[in-house]
C-alpha positions in Angstrom: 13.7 -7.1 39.3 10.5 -8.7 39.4 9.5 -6.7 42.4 10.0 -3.8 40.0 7.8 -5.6 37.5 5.2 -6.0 40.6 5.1 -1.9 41.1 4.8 -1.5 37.5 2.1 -3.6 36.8 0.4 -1.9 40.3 1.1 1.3 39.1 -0.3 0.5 35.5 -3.5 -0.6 36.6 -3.9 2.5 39.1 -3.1 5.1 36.0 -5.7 3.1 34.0 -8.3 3.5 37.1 -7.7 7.3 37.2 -8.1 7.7 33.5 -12.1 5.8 34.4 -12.3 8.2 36.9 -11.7 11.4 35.3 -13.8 10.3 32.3 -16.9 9.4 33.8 -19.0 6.4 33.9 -19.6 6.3 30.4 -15.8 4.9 30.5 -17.4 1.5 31.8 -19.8 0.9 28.8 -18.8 -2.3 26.7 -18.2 -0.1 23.3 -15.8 2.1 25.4 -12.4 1.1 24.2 -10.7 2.8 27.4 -13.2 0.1 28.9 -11.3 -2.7 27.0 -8.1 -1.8 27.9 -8.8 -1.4 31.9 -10.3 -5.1 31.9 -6.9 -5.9 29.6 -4.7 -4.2 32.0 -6.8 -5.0 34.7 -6.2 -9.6 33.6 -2.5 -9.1 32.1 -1.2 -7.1 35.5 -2.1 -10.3 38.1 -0.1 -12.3 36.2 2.1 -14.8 38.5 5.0 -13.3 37.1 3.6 -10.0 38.5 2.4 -11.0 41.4 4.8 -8.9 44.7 3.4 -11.5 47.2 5.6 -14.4 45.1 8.3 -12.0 44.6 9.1 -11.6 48.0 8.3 -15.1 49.0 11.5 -16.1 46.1 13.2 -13.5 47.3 13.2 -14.7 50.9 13.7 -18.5 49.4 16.7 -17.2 47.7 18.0 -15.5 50.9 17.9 -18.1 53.4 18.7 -21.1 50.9 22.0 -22.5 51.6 24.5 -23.9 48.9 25.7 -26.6 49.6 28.6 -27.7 47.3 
């Protein structure tokens, strides 16, 4: 699931690029609101809880940990 959340976030931040693309660099002035949201989307998608390098990494943890009961 959080590996999910990962490509979300990724995929989130790369429709928000696209949208600055197509509109031109008048999309990157600080009145823009399009330019507020990419710097919100931008903060809010690296979030730790986001982040696919530390979902993997718990997902190997989880994998290889042994319970010992």
């Amino acid at each position: 699931m959080r590996q999910d959340r990962a490509d979300a976030g990724r995929d989130c931040r790369a429709a928000v690029e696209r949208m600055l693309d197509l509109h031109g660099g008048s999309g990157f002035r600080t009145a823009n609101p399009l330019q507020r949201f990419w710097r919100d989307v931008a903060v809010a998608s690296r979030h730790p809880q986001l982040n696919a390098y530390l979902a993997v990494e718990d997902y190997g943890t989880a994998l290889t940990t042994v319970d010992r009961v």
